[in-house]
C-alpha positions as CSV (number, residue, x, y, z in Angstrom):
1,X,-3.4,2.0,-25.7
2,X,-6.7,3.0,-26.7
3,X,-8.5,6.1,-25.1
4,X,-11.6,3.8,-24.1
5,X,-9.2,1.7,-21.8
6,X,-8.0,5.5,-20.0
7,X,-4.3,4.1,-20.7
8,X,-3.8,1.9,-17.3
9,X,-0.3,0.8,-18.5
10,X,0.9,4.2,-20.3
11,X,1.1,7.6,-19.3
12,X,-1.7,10.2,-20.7
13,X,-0.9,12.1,-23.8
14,X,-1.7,16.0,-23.6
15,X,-5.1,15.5,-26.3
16,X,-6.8,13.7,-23.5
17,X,-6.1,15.9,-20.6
18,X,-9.0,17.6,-18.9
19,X,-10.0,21.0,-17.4
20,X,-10.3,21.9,-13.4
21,X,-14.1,21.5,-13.3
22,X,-13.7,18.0,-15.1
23,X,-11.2,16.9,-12.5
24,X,-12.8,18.1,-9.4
25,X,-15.9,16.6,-10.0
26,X,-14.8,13.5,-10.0
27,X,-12.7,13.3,-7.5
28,X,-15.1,15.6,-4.9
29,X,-17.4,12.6,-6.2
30,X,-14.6,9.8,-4.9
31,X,-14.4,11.5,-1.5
32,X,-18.1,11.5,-0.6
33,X,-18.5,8.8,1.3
34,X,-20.6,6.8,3.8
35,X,-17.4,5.2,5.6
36,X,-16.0,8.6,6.3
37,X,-19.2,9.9,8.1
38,X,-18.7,6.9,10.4
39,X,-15.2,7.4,11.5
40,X,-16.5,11.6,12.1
41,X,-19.0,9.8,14.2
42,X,-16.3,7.8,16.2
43,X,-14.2,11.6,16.8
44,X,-17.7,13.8,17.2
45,X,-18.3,10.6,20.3
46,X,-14.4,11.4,21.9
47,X,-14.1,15.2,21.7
48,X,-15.7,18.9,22.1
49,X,-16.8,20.3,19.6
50,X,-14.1,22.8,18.9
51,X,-11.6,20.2,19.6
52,X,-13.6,18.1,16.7
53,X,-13.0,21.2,14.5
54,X,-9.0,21.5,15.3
55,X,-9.0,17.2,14.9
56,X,-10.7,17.5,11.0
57,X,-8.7,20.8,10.3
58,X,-5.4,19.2,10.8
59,X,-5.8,15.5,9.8
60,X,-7.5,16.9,6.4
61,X,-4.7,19.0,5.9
62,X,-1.9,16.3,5.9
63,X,-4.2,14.1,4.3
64,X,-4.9,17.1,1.0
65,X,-1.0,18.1,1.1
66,X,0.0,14.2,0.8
67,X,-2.9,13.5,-1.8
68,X,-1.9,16.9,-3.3
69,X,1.8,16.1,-4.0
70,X,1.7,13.3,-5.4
71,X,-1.4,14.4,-8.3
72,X,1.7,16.7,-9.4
73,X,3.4,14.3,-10.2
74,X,0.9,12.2,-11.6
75,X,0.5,15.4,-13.9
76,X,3.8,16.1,-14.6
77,X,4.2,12.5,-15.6
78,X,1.0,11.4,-16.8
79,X,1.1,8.4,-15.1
80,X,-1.0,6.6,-12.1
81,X,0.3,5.4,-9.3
82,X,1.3,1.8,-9.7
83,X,2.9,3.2,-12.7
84,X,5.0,5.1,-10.9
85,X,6.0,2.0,-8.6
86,X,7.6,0.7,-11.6
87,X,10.4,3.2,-11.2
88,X,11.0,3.3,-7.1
89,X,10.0,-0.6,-6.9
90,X,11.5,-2.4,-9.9
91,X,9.4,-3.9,-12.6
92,X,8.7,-7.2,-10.7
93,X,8.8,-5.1,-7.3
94,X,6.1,-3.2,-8.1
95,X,3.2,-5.7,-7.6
96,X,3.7,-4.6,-3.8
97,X,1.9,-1.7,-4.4
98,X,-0.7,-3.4,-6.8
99,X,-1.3,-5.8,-4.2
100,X,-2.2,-3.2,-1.3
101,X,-3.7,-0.3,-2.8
102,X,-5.7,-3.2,-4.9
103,X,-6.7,-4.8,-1.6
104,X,-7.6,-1.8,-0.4
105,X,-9.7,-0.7,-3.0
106,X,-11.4,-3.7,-3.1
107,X,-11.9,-3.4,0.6
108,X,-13.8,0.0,0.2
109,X,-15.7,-1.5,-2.7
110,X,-17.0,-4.5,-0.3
111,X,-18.2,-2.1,2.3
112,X,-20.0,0.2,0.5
113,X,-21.5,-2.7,-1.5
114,X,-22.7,-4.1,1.9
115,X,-23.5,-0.5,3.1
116,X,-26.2,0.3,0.2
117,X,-28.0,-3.1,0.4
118,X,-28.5,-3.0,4.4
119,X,-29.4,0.3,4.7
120,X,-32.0,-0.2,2.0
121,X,-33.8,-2.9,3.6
122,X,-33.5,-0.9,6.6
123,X,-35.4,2.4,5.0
124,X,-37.9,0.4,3.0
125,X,-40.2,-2.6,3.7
126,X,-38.1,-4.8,1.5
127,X,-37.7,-8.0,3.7
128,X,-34.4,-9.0,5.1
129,X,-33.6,-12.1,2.9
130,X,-33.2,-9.5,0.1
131,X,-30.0,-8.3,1.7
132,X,-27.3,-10.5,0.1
133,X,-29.5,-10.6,-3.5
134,X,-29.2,-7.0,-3.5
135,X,-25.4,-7.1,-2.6
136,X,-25.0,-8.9,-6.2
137,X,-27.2,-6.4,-7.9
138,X,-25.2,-3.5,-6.6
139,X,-22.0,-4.9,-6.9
140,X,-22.0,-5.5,-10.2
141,X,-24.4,-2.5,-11.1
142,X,-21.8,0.2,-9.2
143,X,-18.9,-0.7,-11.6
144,X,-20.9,0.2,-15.1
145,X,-19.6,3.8,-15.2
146,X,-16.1,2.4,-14.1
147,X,-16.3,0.3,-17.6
148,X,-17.2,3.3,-18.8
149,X,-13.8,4.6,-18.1
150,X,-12.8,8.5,-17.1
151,X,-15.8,9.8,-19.3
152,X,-18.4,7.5,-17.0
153,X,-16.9,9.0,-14.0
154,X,-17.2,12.8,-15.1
155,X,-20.6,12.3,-16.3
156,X,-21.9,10.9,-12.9
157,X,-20.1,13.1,-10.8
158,X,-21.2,16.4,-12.5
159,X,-24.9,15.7,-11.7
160,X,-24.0,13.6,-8.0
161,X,-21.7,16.6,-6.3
162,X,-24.0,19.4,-6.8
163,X,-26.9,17.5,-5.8
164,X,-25.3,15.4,-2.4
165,X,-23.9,19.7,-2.1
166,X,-27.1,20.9,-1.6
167,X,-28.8,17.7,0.7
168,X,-26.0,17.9,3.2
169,X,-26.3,22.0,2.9
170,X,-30.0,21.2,4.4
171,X,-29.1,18.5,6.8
172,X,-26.6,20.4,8.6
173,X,-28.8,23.7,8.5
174,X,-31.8,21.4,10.1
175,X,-29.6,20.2,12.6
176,X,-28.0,23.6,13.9
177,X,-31.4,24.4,14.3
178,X,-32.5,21.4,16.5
179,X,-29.7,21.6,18.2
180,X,-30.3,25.5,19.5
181,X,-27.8,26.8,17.1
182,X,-23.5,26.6,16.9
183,X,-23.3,28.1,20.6
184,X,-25.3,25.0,22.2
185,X,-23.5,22.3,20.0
186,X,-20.1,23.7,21.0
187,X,-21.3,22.8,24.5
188,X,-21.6,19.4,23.8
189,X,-18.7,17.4,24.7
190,X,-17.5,14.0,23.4
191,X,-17.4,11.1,26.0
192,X,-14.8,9.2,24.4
193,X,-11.0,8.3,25.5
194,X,-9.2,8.4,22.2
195,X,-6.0,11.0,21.9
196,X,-5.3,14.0,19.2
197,X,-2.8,11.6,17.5
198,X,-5.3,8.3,17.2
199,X,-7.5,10.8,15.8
200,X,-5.5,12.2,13.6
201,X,-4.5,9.0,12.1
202,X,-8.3,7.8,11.8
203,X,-8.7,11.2,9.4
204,X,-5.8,10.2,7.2
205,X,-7.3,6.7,7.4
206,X,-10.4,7.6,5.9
207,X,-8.8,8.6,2.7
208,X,-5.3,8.0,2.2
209,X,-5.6,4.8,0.1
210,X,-7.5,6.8,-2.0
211,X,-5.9,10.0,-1.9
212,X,-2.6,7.6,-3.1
213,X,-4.6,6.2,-5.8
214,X,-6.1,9.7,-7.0
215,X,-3.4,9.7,-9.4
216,X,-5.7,7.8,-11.6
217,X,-7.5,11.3,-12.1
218,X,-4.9,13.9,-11.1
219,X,-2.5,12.8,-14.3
220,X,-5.9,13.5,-16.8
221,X,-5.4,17.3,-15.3
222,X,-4.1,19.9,-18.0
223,X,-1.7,21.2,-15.5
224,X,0.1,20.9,-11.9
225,X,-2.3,23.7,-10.9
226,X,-5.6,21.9,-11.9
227,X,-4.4,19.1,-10.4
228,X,-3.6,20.0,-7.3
229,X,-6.2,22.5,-6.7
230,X,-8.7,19.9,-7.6
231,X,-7.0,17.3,-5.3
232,X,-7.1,19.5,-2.3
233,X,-10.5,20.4,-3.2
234,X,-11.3,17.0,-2.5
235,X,-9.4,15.4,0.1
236,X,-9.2,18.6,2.1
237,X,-12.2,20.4,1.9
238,X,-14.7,17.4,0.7
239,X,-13.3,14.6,3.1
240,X,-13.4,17.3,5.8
241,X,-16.7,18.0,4.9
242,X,-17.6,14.4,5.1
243,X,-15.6,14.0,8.4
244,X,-17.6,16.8,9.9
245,X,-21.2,15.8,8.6
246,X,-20.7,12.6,10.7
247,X,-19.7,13.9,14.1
248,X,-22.2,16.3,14.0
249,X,-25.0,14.0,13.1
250,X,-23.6,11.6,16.2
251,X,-23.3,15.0,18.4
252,X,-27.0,16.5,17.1
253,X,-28.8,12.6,16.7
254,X,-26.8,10.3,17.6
255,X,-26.4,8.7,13.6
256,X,-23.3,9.3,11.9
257,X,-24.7,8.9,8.6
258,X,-26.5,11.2,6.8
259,X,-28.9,9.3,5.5
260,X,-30.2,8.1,8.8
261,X,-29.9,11.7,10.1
262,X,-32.3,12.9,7.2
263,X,-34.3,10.1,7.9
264,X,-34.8,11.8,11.2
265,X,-35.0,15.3,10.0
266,X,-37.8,13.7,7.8
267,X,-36.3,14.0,4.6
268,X,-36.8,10.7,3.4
269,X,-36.8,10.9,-0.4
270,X,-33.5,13.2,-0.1
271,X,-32.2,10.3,1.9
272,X,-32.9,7.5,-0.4
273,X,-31.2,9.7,-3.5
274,X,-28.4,10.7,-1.0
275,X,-27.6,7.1,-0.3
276,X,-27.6,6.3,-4.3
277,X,-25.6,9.2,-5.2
278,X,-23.3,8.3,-2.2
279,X,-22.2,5.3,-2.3
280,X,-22.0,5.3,-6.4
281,X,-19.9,8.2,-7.0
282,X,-17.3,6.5,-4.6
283,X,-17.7,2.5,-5.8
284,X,-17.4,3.3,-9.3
285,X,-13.5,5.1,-8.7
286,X,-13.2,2.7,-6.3
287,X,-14.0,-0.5,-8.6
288,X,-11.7,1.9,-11.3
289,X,-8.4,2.2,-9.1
290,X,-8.9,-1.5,-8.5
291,X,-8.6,-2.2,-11.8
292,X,-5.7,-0.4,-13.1
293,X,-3.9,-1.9,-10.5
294,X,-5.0,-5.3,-11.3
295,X,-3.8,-4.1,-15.0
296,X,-0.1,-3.5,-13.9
297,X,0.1,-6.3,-11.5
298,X,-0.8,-8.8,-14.7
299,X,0.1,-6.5,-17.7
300,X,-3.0,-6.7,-19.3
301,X,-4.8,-3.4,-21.2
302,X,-8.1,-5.1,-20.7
303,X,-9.2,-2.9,-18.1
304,X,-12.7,-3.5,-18.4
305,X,-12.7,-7.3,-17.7
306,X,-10.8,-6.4,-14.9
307,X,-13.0,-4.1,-13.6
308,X,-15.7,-6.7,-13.8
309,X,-13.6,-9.7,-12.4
310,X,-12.6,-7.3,-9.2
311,X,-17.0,-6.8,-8.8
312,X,-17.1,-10.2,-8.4
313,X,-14.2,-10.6,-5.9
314,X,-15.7,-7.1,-3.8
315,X,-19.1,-8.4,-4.0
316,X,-18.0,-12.2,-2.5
317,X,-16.3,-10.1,0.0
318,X,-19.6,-7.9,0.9
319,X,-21.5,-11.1,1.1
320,X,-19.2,-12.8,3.7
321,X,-18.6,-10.0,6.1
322,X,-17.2,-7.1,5.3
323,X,-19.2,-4.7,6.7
324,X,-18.0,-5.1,10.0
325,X,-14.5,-4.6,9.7
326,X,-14.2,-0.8,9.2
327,X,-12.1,0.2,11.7
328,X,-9.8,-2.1,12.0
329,X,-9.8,-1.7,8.2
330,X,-8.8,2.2,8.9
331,X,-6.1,1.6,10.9
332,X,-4.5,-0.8,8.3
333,X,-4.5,1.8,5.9
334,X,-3.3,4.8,7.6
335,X,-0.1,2.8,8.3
336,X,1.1,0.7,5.6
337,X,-0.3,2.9,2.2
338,X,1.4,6.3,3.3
339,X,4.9,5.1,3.3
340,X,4.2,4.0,-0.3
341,X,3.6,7.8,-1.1
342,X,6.8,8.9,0.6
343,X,8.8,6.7,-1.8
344,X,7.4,7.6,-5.0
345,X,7.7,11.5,-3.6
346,X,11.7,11.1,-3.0
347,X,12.0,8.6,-6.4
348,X,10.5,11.5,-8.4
349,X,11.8,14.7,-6.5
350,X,15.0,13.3,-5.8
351,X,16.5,10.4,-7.7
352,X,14.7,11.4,-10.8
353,X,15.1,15.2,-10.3
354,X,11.3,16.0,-11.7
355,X,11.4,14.3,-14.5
356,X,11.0,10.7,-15.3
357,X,12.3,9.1,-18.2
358,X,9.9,7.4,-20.7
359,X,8.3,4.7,-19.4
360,X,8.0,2.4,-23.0
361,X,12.1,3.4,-23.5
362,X,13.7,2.4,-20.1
363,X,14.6,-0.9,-19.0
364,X,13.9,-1.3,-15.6
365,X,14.9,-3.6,-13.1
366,X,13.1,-6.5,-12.0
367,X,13.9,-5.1,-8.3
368,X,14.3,-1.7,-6.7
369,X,15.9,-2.4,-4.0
370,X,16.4,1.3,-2.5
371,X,13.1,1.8,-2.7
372,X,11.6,-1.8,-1.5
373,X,13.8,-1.1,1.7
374,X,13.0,2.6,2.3
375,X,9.3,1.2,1.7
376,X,9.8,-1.7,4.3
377,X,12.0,1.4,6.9
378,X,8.4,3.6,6.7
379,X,6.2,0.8,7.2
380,X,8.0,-0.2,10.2
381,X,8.3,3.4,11.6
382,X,4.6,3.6,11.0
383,X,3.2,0.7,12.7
384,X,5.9,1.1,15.6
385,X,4.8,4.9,16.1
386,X,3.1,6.3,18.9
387,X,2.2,9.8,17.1
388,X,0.9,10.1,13.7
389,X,2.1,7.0,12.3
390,X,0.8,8.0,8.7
391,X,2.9,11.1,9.4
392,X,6.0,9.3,10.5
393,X,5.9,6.7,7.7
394,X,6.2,9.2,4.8
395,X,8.7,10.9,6.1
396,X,10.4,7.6,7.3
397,X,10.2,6.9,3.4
398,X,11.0,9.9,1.8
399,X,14.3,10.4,3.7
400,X,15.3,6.8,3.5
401,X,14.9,6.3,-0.5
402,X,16.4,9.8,-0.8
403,X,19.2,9.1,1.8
404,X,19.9,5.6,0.4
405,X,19.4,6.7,-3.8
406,X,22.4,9.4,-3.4
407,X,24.7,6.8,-1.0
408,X,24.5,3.9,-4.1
409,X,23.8,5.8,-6.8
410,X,25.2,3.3,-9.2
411,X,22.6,0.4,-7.8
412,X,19.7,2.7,-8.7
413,X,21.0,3.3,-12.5
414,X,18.1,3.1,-14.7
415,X,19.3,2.6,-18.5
416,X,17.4,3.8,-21.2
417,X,16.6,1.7,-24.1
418,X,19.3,2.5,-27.1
């Protein structure tokens, strides 16, 4: 598999691995988003702010660890994460996960194609009718640096997360100010009704398609170490961030975005770059995870067609709709994409005891079954939860493909080629 394709269908070989900074950038890149700042908006809207703090602590936490554990493995192994459902899911089996982390993705990649073109007829005098032309523009224009491959990616995001770093540094300095400083906006109180768990689950929903998909990235890391300190970079500290920029521009101005807040602040010229930078460092990975799991799910190296074929099927989607489905959207993926995690966690940790055989030398089975059903057990612990179902459907996972692995040890035999 040629470099320029980033190896979707093999693991990556220690030449092309890459250092912490490389690997943070571009996955701080992935977790600044527009969508998060909105569901921070929806939590700055239901609690105090201290309570807000406590909510974004924790639910980045569990979201960091989970993202965190699984870039070891992707590491270790070199492989992404629909690789890696190969061995828990069966050969055939594993097109579950390409189907729903590549829905997902392409989910994200609709809204935030939708996202850019509405909010830029809404900051400039372009007229409305432009709305769905620009749609096109952008969602085929966002994916370039995804064809690109890993290299794309790195360059973009070592320019974008410094920059969108120091705009959000002023925004949020400008807004402790108008507000009277951290004592007044810890007075202010949320006027919303939802619970510590809901809003738990709506953190880990912001991210934890893509923190499962990360592994795209993590397994380019030179070590375990780079990759997980990159990953929690990102999904704790940068989602956070993202998480916390919105409720306080909903507690401060009412506008969870930050572009609208600086619009406010006046800082119109460091909006219009913030939106750009924004939305592209996260569509490009986006449009990228999409297509390595369209790669697996039809066994095609041909990554970059694609990558091109999936900005046509996100930008269709952007154009009919999208936008509006966010939450709902959220609460879709923080219950059926963790439990996917929890198996590969127990196929690596405990069936495979750390250490995968070769991927091109194994004959797999078409199904997995131990790990289909441990998948189906977290799923259904998930959605039927009343506390932290993303929570609930990892561990629900984990134990049952570990519990279920050492009880039929001989059905989950995986022979290696002679």
């Amino acid at each position: 598999m040629s470099s320029s394709d980033d190896y979707p269908l093999s693991a990556v070989p220690e030449e092309q691995r890459k250092g912490l900074l490389s690997t943070s950038v571009v996955l701080l890149g992935f977790t600044f988003f527009t969508a998060t700042m909105w569901a921070g908006g929806n939590l700055g809207t239901a609690f105090s702010f201290p309570e807000l703090l406590m909510v974004i602590l924790v639910g980045n936490l569990l979201l960091g660890a989970y993202a965190a554990a699984l870039a070891y493995i992707a590491c270790r192994s070199g492989l992404n994460t629909v690789l890696m459902g190969r061995y828990c899911f069966g050969d055939k089996g594993s097109k579950l996960s390409d189907c729903l982390l590549g829905f997902t993705q392409i989910g994200w990649y609709a809204w935030g194609t939708a996202t850019i073109a509405i909010a830029l007829v809404k900051m400039t005098p372009l007229p409305q009718w432009l709305e769905l032309p620009l749609m096109v523009v952008f969602g085929f224009g966002f994916c370039v640096t995804a064809m690109v491959g890993y290299r794309g990616l790195d360059w973009l995001s070592r320019f974008a997360v410094p920059a969108m770093l120091l705009f959000i540094g002023v925004s949020l300095y400008r807004g402790v100010v108008d507000v009277g400083g951290f004592e007044a906006l810890s007075a202010r109180a949320g006027g919303g009704d939802m619970g510590f768990a809901a809003a738990i689950t709506v953190v880990i929903g912001t991210f934890v398609s893509g923190g499962t998909m990360a592994t795209n990235w993590s397994r380019f890391a030179r070590s375990g170490r780079i990759a997980v300190i990159a990953t929690l970079a990102a999904f704790f500290l940068g989602n956070g961030l993202m998480v916390l920029v919105g409720a306080m521009g909903t507690l401060i101005y009412q506008q969870a975005d930050i572009v609208d807040v600086m619009i406010t602040q006046g800082f119109v010229v460091l909006a219009l770059l913030m939106l750009f930078l924004n939305i592209w460092t996260t569509q490009d990975n986006t449009i990228y995870n999409f297509s390595v799991a369209g790669c697996n799910l039809l066994r095609t190296g041909r990554r970059r067609v694609v990558t091109i074929a999936g900005a046509g099927i996100g930008t269709l989607l952007a154009v009919f709709g999208m936008y509006d489905l966010l939450v709902p959207f959220l609460i879709l993926l923080g219950t059926f994409i963790p439990p996917l995690g929890g198996v590969i966690m127990a196929d690596f940790w405990v069936r495979f005891r750390g250490q995968y055989p070769s991927l091109e030398g194994t004959v797999l089975p078409a199904f997995q079954w131990s790990g289909l059903c441990a998948y189906g057990l977290g799923a259904l612990a998930a959605w039927s939860s009343p506390v932290l179902p993303p929570v609930v459907g990892v561990g629900v996972a984990f134990l049952a493909h570990a519990l279920i692995s050492r009880l039929l040890p001989a059905a989950d035999e995986v022979p290696e080629q002679p």
